[in-house]
PLY file of the C-alpha trace (Angstrom):
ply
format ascii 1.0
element vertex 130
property float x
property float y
property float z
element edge 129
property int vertex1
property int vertex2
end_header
-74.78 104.26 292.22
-78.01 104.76 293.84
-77.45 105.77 297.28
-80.06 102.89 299.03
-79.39 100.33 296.61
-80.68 96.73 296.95
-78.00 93.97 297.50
-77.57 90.28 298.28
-76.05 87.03 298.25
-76.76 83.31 298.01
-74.73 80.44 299.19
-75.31 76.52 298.87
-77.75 76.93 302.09
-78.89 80.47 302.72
-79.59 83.65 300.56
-80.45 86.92 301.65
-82.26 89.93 299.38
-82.10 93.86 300.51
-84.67 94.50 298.38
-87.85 92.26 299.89
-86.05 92.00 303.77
-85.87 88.18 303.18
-83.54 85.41 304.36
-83.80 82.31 303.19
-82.33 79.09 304.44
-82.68 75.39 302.71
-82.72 72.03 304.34
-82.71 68.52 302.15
-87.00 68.84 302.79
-88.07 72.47 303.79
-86.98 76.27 303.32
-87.32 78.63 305.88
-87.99 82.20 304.91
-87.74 84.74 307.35
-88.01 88.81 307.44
-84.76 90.59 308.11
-84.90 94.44 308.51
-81.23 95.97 308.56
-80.32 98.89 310.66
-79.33 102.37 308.56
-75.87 101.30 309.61
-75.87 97.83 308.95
-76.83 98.82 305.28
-74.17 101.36 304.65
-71.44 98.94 306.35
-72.67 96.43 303.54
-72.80 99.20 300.26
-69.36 100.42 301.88
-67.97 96.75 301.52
-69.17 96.93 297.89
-67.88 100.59 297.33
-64.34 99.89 298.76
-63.85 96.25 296.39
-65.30 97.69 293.33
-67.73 95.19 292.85
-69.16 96.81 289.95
-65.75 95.72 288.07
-65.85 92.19 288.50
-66.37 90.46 285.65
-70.12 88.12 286.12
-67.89 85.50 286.86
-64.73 84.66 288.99
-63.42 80.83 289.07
-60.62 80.57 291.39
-61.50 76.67 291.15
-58.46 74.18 291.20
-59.59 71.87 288.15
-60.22 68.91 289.46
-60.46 69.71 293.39
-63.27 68.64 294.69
-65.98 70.05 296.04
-66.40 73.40 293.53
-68.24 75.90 295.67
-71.01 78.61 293.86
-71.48 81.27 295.75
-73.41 84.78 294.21
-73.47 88.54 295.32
-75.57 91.09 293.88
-75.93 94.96 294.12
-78.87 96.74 292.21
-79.00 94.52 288.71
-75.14 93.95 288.67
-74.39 89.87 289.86
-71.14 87.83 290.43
-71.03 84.04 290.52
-67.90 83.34 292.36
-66.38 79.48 292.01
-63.76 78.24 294.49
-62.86 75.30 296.41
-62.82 75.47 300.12
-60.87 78.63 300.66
-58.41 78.67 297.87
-60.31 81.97 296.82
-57.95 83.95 299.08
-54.69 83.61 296.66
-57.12 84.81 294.06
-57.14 88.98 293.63
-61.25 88.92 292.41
-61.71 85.97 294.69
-60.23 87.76 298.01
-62.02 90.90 297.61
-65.09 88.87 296.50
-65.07 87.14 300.01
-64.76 90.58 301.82
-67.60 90.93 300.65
-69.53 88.17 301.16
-67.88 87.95 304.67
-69.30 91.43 305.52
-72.80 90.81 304.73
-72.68 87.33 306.44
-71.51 88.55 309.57
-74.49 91.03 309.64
-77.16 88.69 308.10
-75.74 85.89 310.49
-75.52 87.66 313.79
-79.07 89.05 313.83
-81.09 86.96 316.53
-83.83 85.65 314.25
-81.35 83.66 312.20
-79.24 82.69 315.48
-82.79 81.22 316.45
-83.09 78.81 313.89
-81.57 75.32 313.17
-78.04 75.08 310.65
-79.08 73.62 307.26
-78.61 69.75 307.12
-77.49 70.65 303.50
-73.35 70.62 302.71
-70.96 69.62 299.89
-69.01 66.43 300.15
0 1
1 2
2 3
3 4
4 5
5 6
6 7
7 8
8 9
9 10
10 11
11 12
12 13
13 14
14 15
15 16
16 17
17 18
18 19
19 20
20 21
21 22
22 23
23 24
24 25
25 26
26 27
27 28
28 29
29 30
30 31
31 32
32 33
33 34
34 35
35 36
36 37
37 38
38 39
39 40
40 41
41 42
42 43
43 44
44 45
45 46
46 47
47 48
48 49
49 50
50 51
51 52
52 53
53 54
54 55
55 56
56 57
57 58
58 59
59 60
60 61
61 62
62 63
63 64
64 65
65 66
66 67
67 68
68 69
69 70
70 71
71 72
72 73
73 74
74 75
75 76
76 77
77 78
78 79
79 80
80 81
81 82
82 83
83 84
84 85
85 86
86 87
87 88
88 89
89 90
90 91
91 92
92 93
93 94
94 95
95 96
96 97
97 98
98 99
99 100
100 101
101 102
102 103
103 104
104 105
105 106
106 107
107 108
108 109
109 110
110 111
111 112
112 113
113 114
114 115
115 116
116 117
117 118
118 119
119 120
120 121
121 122
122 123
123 124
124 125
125 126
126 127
127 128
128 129
């Protein structure tokens, strides 16, 4: 694997790309894109989280949906050219094996992406499954 590779993810309200810096989040009438620049550690703590799951051997997609639970949740990770669309409901994802290490993930770069103060600045999305 390249040793700076790009990564990402996108949720029903926010995505986040490596490669261009930029986090975006979507309301019902606007999207707010903002610059992100990760720390050398930051970056590593994400490709680790990748490393450790094997990401690159999930299949493109993982539904750990319940048919006919309500909502079904689409949420996408990336690393260099390799994606997963991962399908749950709520958190049923964590009695699924691709699912649970799917959402370590995702968790990781969250936490990062989430904690930085220009995205603590701005307002939650008014956007949300029912």
């Amino acid at each position: 694997m390249n040793p700076n590779p790009s990564f990402g993810y996108e949720s029903l309200t926010d995505s986040y790309n490596s490669k261009t810096n930029i986090f975006e989040r979507r309301y019902s009438d606007d999207t707010i894109k903002i610059k992100i620049i990760l720390t050398e550690n930051e970056r590593e703590k994400i490709v680790k989280a990748f490393s450790e799951n094997q990401f690159q051997n999930f299949p493109h997609e993982i539904d750990c949906s319940k048919w006919g639970t309500n909502p079904k949740i689409y949420d996408e990770l990336f690393i260099e050219d390799f994606s997963v669309k991962y399908i749950h409901n709520r958190d049923d994802g964590w009695f699924c094996s691709n699912g649970k290490r799917f959402n370590e993930i995702n968790t990781i770069i969250q936490d990062v992406i989430l904690n930085k103060s220009e995205i603590k600045k701005i307002e939650s999305s008014d956007i949300a499954y029912e």
